[in-house]
SERO-4910 file (N, C-alpha, C, O; in steps of 0.05 Angstrom, whole numbers):
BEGIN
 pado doro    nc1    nc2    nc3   cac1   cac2   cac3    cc1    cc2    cc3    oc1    oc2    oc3
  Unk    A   -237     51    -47   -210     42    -51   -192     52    -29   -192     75    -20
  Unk    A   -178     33    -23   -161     39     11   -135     32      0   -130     11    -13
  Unk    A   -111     57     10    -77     51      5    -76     48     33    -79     68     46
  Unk    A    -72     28     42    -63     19     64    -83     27     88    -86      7    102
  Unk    A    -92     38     94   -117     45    111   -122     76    104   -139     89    115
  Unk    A   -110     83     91   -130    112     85   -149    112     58   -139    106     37
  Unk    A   -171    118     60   -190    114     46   -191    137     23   -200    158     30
  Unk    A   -181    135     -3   -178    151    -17   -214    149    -25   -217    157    -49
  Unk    A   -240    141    -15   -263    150    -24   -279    172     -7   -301    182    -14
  Unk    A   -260    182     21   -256    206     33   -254    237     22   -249    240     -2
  Unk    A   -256    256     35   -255    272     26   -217    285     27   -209    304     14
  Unk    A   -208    277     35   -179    282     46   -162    269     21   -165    245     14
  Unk    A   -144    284      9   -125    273     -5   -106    264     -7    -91    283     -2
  Unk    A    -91    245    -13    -72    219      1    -44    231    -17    -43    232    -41
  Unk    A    -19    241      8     -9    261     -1     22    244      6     27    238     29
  Unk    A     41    238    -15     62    220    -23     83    234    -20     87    253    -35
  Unk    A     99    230     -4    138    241     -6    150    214    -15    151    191     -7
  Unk    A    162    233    -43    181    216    -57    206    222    -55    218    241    -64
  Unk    A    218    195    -37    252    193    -28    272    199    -48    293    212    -44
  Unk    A    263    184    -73    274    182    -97    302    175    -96    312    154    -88
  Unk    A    313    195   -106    351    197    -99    361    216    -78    380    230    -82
  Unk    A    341    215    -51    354    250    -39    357    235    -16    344    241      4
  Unk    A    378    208    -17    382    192      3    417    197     16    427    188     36
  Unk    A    431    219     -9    458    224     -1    475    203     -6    498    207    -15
  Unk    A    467    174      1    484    148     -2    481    142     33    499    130     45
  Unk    A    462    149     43    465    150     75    441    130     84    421    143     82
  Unk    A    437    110     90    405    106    101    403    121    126    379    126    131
  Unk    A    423    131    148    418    146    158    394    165    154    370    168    160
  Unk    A    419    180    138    396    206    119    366    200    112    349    218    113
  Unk    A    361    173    105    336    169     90    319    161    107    295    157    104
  Unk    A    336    158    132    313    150    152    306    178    170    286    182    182
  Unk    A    326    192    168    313    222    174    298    242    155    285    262    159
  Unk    A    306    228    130    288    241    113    253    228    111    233    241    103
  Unk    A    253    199    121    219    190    123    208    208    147    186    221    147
  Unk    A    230    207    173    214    219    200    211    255    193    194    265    208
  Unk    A    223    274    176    220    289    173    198    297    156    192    321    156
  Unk    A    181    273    135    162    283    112    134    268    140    112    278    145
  Unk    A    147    241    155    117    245    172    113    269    189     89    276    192
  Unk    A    133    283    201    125    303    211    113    331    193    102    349    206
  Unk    A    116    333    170    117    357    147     83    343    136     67    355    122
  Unk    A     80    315    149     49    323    146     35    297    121     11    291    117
  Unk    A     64    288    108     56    260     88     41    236     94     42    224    115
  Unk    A     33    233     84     19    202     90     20    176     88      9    158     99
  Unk    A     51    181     60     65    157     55     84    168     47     81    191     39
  Unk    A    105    158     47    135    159     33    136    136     19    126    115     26
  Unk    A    153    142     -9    162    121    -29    183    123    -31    194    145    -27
  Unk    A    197     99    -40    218     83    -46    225     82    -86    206     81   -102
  Unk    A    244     83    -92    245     68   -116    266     39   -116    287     36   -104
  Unk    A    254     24   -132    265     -5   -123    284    -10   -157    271    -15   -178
  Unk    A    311     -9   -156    316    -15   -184    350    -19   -171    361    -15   -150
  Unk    A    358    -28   -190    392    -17   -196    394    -10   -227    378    -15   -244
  Unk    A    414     -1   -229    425      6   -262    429    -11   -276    431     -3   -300
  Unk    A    432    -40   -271    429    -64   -283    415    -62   -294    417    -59   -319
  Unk    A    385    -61   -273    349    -72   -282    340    -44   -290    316    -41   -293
  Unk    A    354    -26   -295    343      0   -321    357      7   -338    353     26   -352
  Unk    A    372     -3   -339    390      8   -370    421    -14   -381    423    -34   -367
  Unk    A    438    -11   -400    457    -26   -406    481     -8   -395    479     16   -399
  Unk    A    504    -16   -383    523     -9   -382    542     -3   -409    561    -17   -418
  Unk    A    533     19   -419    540     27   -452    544     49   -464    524     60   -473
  Unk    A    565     58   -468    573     87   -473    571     97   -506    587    112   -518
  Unk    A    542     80   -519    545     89   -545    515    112   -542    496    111   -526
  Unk    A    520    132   -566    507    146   -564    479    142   -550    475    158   -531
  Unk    A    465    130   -553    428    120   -550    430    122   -516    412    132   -503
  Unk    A    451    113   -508    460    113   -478    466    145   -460    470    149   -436
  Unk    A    464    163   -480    476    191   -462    457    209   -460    445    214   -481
  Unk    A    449    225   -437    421    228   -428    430    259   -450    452    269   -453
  Unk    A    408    267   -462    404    291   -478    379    300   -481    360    284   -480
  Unk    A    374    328   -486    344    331   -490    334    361   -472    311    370   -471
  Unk    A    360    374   -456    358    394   -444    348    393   -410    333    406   -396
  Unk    A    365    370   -407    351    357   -380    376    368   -363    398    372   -373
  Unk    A    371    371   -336    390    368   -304    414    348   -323    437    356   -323
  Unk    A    410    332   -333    420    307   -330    442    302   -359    458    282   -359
  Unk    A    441    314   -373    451    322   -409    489    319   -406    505    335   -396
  Unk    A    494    293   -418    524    289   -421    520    260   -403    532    240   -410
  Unk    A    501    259   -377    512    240   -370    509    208   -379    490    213   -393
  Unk    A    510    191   -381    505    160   -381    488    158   -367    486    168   -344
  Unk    A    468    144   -381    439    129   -362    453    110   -343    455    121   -321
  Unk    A    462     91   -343    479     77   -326    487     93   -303    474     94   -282
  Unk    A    507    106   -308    522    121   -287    504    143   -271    514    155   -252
  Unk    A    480    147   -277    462    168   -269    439    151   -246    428    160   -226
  Unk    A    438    122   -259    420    113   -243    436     98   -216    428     95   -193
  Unk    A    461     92   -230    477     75   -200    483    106   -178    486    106   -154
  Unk    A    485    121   -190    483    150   -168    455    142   -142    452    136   -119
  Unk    A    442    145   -163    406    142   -154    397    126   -143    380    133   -127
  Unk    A    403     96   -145    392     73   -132    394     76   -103    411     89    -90
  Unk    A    375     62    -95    371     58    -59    380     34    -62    369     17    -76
  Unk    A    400     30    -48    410     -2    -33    388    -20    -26    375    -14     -6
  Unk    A    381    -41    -40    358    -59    -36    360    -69     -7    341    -78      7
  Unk    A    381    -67     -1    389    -82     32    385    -62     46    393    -67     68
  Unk    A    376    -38     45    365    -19     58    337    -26     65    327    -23     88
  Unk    A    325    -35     43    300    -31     53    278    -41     66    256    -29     67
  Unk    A    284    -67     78    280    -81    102    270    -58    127    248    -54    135
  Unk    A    300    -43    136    311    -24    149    289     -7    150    273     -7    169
  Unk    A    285     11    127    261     31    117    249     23    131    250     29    155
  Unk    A    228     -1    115    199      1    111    197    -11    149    180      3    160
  Unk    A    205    -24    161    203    -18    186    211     -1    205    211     -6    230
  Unk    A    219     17    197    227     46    213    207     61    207    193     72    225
  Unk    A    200     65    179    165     78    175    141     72    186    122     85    193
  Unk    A    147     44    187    123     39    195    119     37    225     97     34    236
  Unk    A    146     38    242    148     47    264    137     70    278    122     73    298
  Unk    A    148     84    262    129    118    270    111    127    251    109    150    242
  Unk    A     93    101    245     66    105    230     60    133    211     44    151    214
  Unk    A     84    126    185     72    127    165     76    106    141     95     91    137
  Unk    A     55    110    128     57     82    100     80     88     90     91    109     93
  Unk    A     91     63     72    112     63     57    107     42     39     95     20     42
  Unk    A    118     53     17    111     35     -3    144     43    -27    162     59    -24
  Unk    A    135     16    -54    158     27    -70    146     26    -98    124     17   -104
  Unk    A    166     37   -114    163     44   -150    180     15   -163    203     23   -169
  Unk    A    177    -12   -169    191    -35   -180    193    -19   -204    176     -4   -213
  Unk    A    215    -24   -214    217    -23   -248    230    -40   -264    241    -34   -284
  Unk    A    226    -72   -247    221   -103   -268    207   -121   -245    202   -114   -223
  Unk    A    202   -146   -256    186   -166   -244    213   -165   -215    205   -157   -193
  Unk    A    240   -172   -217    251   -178   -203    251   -164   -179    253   -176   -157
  Unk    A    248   -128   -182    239   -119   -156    213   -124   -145    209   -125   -120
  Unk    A    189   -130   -167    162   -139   -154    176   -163   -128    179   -156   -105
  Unk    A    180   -182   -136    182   -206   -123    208   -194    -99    213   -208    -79
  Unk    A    221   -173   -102    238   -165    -83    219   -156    -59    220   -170    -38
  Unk    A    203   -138    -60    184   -115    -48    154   -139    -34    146   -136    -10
  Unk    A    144   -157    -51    125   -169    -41    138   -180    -10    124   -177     10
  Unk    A    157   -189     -9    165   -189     28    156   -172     49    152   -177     73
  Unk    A    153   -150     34    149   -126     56    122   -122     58    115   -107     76
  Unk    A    101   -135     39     77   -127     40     69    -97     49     59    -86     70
  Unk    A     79    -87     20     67    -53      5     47    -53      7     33    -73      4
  Unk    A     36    -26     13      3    -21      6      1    -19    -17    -19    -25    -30
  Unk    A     27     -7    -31      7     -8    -56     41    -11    -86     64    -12    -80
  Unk    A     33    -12   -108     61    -10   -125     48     19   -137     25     28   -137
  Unk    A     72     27   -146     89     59   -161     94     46   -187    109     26   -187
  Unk    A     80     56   -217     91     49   -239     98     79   -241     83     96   -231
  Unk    A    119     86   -253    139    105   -255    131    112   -285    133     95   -303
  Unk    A    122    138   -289    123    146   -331    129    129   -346    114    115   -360
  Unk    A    165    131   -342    175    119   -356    181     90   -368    195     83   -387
  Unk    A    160     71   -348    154     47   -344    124     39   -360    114     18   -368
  Unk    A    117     60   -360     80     50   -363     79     43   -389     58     34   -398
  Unk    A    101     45   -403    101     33   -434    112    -11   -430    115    -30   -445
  Unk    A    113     -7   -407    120    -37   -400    109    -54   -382    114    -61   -359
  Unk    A     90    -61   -406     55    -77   -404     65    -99   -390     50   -102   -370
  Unk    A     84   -119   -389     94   -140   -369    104   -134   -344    106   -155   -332
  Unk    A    112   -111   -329    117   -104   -311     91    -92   -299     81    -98   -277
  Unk    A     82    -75   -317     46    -68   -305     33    -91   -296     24    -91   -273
  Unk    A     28   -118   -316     14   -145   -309     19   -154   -290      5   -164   -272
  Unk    A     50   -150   -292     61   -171   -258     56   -162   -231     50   -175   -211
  Unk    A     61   -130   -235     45   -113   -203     23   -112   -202     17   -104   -179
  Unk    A      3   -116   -216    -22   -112   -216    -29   -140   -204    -41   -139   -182
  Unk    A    -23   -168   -217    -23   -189   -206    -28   -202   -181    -39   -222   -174
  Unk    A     -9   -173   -167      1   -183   -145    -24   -174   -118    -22   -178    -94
  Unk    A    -51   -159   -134    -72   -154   -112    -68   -126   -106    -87   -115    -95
  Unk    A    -50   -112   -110    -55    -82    -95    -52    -62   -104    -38    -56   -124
  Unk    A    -67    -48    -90    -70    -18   -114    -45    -11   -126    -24    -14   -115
  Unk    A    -52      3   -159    -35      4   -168    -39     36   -175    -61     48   -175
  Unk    A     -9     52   -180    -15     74   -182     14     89   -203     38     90   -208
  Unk    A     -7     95   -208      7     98   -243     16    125   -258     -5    135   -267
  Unk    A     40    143   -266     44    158   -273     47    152   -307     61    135   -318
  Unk    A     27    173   -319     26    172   -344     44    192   -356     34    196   -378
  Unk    A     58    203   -355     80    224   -355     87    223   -389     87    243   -403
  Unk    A     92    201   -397    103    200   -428     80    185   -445     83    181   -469
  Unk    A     62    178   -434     40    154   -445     18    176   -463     11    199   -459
  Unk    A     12    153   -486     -9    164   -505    -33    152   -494    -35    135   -477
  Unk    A    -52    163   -506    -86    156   -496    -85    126   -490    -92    114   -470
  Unk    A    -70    115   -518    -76     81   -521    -67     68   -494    -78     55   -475
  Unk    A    -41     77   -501    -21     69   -478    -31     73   -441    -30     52   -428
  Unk    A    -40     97   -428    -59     95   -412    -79     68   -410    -79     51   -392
  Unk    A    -96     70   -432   -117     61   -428   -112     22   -431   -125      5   -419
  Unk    A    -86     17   -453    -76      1   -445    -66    -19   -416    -66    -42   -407
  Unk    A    -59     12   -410    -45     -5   -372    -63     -4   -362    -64    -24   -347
  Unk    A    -88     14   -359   -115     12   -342   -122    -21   -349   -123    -36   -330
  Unk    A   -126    -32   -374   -136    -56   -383   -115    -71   -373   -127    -82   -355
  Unk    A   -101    -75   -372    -84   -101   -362    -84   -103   -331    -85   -122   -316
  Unk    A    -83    -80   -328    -91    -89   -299   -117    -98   -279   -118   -107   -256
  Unk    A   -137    -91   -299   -167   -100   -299   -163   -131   -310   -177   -149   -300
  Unk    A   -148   -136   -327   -146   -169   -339   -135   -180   -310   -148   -199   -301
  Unk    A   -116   -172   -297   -107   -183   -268   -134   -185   -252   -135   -198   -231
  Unk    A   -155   -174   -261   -177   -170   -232   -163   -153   -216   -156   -165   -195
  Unk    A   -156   -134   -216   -150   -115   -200   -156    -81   -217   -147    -70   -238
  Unk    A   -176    -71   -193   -184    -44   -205   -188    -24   -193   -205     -7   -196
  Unk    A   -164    -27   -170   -159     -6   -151   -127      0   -156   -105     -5   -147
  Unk    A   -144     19   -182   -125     38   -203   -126     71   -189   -144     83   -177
  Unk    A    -97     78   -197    -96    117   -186    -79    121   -209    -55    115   -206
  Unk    A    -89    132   -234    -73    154   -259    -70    176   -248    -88    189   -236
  Unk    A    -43    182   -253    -27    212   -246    -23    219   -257     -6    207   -271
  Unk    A    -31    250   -270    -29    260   -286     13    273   -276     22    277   -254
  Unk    A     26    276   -299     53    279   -297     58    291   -324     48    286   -346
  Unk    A     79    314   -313     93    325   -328    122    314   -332    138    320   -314
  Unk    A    132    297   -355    163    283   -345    179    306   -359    185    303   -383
  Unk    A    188    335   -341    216    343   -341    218    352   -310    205    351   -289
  Unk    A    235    358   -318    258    358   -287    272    378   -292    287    379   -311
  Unk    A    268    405   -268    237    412   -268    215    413   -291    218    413   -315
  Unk    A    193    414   -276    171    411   -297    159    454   -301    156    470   -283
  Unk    A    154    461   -330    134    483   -329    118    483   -324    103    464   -327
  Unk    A    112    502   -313     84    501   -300     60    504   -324     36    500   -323
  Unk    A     82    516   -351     51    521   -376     47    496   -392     36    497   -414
  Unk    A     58    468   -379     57    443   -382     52    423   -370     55    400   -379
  Unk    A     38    434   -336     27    421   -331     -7    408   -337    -10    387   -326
  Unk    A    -25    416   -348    -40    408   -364    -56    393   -334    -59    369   -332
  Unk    A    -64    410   -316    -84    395   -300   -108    396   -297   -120    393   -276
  Unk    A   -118    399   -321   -146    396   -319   -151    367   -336   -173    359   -344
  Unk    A   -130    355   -338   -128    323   -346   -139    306   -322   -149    283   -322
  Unk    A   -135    321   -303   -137    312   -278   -174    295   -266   -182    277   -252
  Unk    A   -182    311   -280   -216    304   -273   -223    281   -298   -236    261   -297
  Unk    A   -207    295   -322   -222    281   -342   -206    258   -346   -206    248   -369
  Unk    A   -187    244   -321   -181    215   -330   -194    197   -310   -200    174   -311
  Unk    A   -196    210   -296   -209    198   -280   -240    188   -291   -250    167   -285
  Unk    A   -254    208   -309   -278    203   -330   -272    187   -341   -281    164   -337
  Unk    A   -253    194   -361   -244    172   -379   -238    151   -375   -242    134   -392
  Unk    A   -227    146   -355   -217    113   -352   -224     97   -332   -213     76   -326
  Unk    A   -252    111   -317   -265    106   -291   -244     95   -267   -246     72   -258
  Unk    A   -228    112   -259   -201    105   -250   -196    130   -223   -196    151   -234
  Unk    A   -193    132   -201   -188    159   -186   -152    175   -198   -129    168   -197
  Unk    A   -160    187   -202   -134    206   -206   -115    222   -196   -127    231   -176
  Unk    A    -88    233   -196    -80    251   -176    -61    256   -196    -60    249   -220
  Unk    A    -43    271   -180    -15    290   -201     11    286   -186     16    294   -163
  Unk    A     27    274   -203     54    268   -194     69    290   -199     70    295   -223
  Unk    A     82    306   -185     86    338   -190    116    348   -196    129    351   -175
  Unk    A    128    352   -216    166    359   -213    161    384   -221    177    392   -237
  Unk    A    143    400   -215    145    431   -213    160    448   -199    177    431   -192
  Unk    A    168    468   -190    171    481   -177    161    491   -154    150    513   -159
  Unk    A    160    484   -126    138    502   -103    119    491   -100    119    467   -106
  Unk    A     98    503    -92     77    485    -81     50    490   -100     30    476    -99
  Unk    A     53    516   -120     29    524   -139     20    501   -141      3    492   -125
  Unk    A     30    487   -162     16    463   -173     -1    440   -157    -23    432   -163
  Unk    A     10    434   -141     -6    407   -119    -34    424   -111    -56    414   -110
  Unk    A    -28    445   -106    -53    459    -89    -73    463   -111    -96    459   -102
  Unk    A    -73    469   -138    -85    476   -157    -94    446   -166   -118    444   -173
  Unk    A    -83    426   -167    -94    395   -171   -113    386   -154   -129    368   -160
  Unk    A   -115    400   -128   -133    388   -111   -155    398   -109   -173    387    -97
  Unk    A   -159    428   -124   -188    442   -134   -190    422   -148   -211    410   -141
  Unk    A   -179    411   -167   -189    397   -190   -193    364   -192   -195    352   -213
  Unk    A   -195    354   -164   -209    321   -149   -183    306   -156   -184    283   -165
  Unk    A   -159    321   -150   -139    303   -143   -142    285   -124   -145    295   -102
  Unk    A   -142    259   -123   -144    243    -95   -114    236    -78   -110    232    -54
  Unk    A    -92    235   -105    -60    233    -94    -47    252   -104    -53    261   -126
  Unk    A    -31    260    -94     -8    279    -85     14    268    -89     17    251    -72
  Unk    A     37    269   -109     62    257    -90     86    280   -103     83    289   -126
  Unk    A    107    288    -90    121    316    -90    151    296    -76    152    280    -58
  Unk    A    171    307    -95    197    296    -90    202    316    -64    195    339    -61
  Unk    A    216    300    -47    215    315    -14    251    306     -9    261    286    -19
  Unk    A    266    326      7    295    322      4    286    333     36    265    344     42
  Unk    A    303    328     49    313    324     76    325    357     74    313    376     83
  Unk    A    351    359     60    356    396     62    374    388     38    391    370     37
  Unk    A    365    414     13    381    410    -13    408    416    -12    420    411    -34
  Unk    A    423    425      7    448    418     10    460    391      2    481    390    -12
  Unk    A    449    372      9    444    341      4    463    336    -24    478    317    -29
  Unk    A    458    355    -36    452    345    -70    440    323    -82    425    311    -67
  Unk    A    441    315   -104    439    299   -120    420    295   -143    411    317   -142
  Unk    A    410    286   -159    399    280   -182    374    297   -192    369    308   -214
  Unk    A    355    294   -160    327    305   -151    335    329   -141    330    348   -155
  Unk    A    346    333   -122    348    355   -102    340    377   -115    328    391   -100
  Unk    A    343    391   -148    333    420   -146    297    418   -154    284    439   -158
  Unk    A    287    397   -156    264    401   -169    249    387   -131    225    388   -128
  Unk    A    261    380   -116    252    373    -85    249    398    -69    265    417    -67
  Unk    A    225    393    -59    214    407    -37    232    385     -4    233    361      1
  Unk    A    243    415     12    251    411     34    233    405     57    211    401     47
  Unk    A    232    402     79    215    396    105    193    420    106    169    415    107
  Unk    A    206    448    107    193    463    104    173    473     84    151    482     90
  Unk    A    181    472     59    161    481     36    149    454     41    125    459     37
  Unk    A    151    431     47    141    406     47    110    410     69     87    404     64
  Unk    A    120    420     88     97    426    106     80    445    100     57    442    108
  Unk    A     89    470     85     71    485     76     55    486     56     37    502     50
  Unk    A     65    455     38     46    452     18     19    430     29     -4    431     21
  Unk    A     32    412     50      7    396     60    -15    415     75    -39    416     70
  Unk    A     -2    429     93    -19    458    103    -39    470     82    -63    472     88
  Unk    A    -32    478     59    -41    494     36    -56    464     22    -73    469      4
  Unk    A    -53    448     26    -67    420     24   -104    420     32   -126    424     22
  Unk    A    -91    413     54   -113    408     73   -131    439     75   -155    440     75
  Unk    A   -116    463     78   -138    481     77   -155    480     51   -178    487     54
  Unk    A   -145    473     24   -163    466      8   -184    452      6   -204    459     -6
  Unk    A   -180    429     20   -190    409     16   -220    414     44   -239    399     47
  Unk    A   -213    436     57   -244    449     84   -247    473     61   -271    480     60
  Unk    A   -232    487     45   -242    509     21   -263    485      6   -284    483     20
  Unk    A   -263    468    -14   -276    463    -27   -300    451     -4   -319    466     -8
  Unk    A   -307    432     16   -326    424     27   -339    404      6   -328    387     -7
  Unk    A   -366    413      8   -379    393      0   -412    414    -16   -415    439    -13
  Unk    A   -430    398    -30   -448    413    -52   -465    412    -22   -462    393     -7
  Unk    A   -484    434    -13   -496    429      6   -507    457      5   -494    477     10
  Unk    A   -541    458     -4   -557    490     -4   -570    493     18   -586    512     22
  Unk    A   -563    468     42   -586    479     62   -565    494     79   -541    497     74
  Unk    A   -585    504    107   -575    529    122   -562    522    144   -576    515    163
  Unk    A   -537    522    147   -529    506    175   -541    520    195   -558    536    187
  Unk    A   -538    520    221   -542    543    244   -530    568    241   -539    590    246
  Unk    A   -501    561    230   -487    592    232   -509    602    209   -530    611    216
  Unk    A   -500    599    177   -514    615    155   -540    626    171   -539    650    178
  Unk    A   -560    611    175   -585    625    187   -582    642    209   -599    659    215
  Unk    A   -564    638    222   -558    663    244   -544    690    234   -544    711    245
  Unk    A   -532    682    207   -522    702    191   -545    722    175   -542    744    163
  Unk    A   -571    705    179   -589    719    157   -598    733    171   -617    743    159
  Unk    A   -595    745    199   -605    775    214   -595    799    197   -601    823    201
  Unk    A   -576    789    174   -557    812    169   -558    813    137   -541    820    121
  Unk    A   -589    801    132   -598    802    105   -624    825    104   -629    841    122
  Unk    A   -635    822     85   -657    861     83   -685    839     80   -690    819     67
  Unk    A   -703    862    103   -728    852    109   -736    876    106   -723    897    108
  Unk    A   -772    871     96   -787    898     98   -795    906    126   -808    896    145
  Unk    A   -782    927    121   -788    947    150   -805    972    142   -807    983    120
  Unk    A   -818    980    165   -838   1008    165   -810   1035    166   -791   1037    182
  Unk    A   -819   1053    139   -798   1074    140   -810   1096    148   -799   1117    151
  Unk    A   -834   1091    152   -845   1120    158   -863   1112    174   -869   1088    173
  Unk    A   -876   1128    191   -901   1121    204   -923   1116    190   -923   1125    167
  Unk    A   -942   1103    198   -969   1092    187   -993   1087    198   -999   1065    208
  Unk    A  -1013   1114    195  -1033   1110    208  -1055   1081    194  -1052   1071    172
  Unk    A  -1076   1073    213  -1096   1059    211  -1104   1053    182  -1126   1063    186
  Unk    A  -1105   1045    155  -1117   1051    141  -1104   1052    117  -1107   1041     95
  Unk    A  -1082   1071    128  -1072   1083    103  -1060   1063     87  -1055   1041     95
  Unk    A  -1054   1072     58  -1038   1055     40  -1004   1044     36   -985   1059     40
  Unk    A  -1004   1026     30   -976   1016     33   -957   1021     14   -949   1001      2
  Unk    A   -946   1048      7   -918   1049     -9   -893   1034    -10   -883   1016      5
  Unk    A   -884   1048    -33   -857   1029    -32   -841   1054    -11   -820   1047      0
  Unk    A   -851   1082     -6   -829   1101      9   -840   1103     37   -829   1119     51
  Unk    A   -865   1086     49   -875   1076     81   -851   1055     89   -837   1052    109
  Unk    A   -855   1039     58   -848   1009     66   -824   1006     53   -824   1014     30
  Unk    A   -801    994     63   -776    982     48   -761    968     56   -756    966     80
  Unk    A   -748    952     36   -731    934     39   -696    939     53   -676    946     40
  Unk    A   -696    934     82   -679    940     87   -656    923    110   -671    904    112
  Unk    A   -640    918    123   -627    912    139   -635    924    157   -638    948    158
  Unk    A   -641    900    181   -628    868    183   -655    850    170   -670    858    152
  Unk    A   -655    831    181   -671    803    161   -696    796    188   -707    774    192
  Unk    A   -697    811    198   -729    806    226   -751    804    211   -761    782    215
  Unk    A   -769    820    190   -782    832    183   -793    806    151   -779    788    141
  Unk    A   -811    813    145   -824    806    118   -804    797     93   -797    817     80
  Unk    A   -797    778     85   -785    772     60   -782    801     41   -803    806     29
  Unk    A   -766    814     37   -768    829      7   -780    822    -17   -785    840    -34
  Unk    A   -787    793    -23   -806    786    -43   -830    798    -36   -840    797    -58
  Unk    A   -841    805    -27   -865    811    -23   -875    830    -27   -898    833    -32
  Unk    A   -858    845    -24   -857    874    -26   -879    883    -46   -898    896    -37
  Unk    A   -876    877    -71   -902    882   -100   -922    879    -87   -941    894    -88
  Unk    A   -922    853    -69   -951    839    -65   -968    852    -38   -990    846    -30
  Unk    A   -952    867    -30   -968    886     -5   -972    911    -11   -992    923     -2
  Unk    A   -944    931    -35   -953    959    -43   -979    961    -55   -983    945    -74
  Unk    A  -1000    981    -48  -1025    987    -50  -1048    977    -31  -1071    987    -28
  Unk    A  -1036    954    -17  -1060    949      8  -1058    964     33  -1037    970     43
  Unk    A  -1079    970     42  -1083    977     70  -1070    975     92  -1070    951     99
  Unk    A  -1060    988    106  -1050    971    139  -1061    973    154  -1075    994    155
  Unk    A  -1064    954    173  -1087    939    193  -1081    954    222  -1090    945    243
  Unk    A  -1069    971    220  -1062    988    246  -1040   1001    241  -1025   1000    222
  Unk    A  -1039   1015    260  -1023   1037    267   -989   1028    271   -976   1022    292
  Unk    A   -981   1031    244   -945   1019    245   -920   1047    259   -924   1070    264
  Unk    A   -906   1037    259   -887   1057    274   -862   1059    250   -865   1042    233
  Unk    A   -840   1078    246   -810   1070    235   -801   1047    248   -807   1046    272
  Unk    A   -789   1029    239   -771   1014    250   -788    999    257   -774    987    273
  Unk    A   -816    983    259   -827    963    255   -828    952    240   -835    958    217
  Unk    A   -819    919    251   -821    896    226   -849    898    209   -869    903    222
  Unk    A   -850    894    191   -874    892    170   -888    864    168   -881    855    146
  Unk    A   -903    848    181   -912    825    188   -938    823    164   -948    841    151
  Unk    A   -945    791    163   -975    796    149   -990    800    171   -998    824    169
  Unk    A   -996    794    183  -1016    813    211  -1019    845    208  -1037    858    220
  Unk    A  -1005    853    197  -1008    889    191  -1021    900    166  -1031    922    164
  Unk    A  -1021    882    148  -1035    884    127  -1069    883    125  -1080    875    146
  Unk    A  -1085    889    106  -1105    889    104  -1116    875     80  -1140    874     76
***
C-alpha cells in the first residue's frame, strides 16, 4: 500500500504534520508552517477541509456549547470551528507550494461537499477525523473516490471501526490505515492505550498507526516499537501563534526531534535475522574458547584445571569441553594454546 509514493509496506514509518488550526488566519504562516515540518523531517502535511457551516448549526442552545473539561469549555461549536477553518481558497495555493518543495499534502473532508472540493487537487490520500468515523456516508463517499483512506478511531466502538473498515471494502477500496487516537486535547498519556496499535491492525487486517494529542514526543516513539506504520502529531510553526491546537502542537523543533527519535527507532528495531553478519562474527574473537591453562605434557590427561573455557573465541567451542575432559593429549600443549581436535587423543 503506497500514500503517494512512499510505500507504507517499507520498513520506514510515514510520519504526518497536522496544520490543523495553527494557520494564525495567515496562509503566509501556513505556508511557512508546511516548509518548516518538510524541513523538521515530515513526509506529509495535512489540511482540514470544512467550514462551520459543514460541521455544526449556528446555535446557541445548550447541545451547542463545548463542555466536558476540554481547552475549549464555554465556547460555541460554531464559533470555535469558524476560528479553525482553513480558507478553502487557500488551498489551491497549499497543495502546490508543498508539492513544490516536495512534500505530500493531503486533507481531512468532513462532508461529501469537501470530498468533491479536494478531488481537484488529486490527494494521495483522505483523513477521516474521530469525530467523523461515526458518518458511514462521508466514509462511503471518500472511500469511493479510489484512495487510501486513513482513519482515526478516536471515539468509535469495535462495531463502529469495523463498520467503516466494511464500507470502505464495499467501495473496493482496501488501502485502509486505523489510527489508534486518544480524542482529548491534550491527550493522557495513561489513555493512550497503544498496544491497540498491533492488535487492529490483526483485527481488521488493516495497517495501523497513532494519531497523537499527547504531550512531547513519548508517545509517537513508543507507537513505532509497536508497528505503527503512520504517525501524525499536530505541528505549529511557533506557539506564540496561538490558537485552538497550539498547546497540545509540537513546534519545528520538538517536531524534528521526534522524527529523529523516529527514525532511530525504526534502525533500533531492524529486522528478525539469527545469522552472523561480518561485524557479529568479527565480534566473536571476544567470546570464550577452550584454551590450554597449564602446560601439558605428551599423554597426559585432560582436566577441566589444564583445560578451560576462556577469552577470546580462537580456540575449541566451550561445548566440548565434557567431551574432551579425561582424554589424552596428542602432544605436548603449552598455556595459552588454542585447544584444537588435532591435540586430543
Amino acid at each position: 500500500m503506497k500514500i503517494g509514493t512512499f510505500d507504507l509496506g517499507g520498513e520506514k514509518t510515514f510520519v504526518i504534520a497536522e496544520l490543523s488550526a495553527n494557520h494564525g488566519g495567515s496562509i503566509e504562516i501556513a505556508k511557512e508552517t508546511i516548509q518548516a515540518a518538510k524541513e523538521a523531517g515530515a513526509d506529509a502535511v495535512k489540511l482540514q477541509t470544512y467550514t462551520a457551516d459543514t460541521l455544526t448549526l449556528d446555535c446557541d442552545r445548550e447541545d451547542f456549547i463545548i463542555k466536558g473539561g476540554t481547552l475549549w469549555d464555554g465556547k460555541k461549536l460554531y464559533d470555535l470551528y469558524k476560528e479553525a477553518y482553513l480558507p478553502w481558497e487557500w488551498h489551491e495555493e497549499l497543495f502546490a507550494y508543498a508539492r513544490s518543495i516536495g512534500i505530500d499534502i493531503f486533507s481531512s473532508p468532513f462532508d461529501k461537499s469537501a470530498v468533491d472540493f479536494l478531488e481537484q487537487f488529486n490527494p494521495s490520500a483522505y483523513k477521516i477525523a474521530s469525530f467523523e468515523i461515526t458518518d458511514y456516508e462521508l466514509i462511503r463517499y471518500a472511500a469511493s473516490k479510489g484512495r487510501p483512506m486513513i482513519i482515526s478511531t478516536g471515539i468509535a466502538t469495535i462495531g463502529e471501526i469495523q463498520d467503516a473498515v466494511d464500507i470502505c471494502r464495499s467501495e473496493g477500496n482496501d488501502d485502509i490505515v486505523l489510527l489508534k487516537c486518544t480524542s482529548a486535547y491534550p491527550a493522557p498519556l495513561d489513555e493512550a492505550n497503544l498496544r491497540m496499535i498491533p492488535n487492529m491492525a490483526e483485527t481488521f487486517g488493516v495497517a495501523s498507526g497513532f494519531s497523537d494529542h499527547t504531550k512531547g514526543i513519548t508517545a509517537p516513539v513508543a507507537a513505532v516499537t509497536l508497528g505503527a506504520k503512520v504517525i501524525e502529531k499536530h505541528f505549529i510553526l511557533d506557539r506564540s501563534i496561538g490558537g485552538p491546537d497550539a498547546d497540545f502542537s509540537l513546534d519545528k523543533d520538538e517536531f524534528t526531534q521526534m522524527v529523529k527519535a523516529v527514525r532511530e527507532t525504526e534502525k533500533l528495531l531492524g529486522k528478525v535475522d539469527y545469522s552472523l553478519t561480518e561485524k557479529r562474527k568479527k565480534s566473536r574473537q571476544f567470546a570464550r574458547s577452550l584454551y590450554v591453562a597449564e602446560d601439558i605434557k605428551k599423554g597426559d590427561i585432560i582436566t577441566e584445571k589444564n583445560v578451560r573455557s576462556v577469552r577470546p573465541g580462537f580456540g575449541l567451542h566451550p561445548k566440548y569441553l565434557r567431551k574432551i575432559v579425561g582424554k589424552s593429549a596428542a602432544k605436548d600443549l603449552h598455556c595459552g594454546d588454542r585447544v584444537e581436535w588435532e591435540d586430543i587423543l
